[in-house]
N, C-alpha and C positions, 0 to 999 in steps of 0.2 A: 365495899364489894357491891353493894347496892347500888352506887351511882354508874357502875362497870357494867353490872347485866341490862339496866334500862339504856345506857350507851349502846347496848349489842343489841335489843331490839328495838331500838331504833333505826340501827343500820340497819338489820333482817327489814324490819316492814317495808323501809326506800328501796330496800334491793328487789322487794317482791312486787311492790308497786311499778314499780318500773318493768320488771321483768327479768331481772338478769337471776334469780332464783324463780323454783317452785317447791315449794313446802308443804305436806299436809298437814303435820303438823308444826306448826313451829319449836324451834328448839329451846327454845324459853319459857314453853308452856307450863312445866312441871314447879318454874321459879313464883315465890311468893313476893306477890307487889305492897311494898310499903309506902304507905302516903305521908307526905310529909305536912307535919303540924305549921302552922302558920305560927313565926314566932311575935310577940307581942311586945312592943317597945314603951317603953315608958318613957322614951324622950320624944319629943317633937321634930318633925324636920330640922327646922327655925335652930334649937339645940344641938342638933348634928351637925350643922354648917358652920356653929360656934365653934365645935370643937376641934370640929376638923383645919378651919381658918387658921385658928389659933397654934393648932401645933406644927404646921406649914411655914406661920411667921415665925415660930422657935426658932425652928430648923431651917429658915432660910437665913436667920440671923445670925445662928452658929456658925454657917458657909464661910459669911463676909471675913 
């Protein structure tokens, strides 16, 4: 639901920046903004490209 209302005011700000709205208050205002934690990976890129490779050639093998 949260990714839904900062969709919507983002639209409202483009809409008001540009002008095709005028708002005094925004409709969004009363909504609680949650910031989102940075998540922390304990693989490396280097690691992620292994694995991702790797299940790509699975799965292209299985194809043949």
């Amino acid at each position: 639901m949260q990714v839904q209302i900062n969709l919507l005011t983002q639209l409202l700000n483009h809409c008001q920046r540009n002008g095709y709205t005028d708002f005094r208050i925004m409709p969004t205002s009363g909504c609680v903004e949650h910031s989102v934690s940075v998540r922390q990976n304990w693989l490396t890129p280097d690691e992620i490209r292994f694995i991702r490779d790797r299940y790509e050639k699975r799965r292209i093998g299985k194809d043949n």
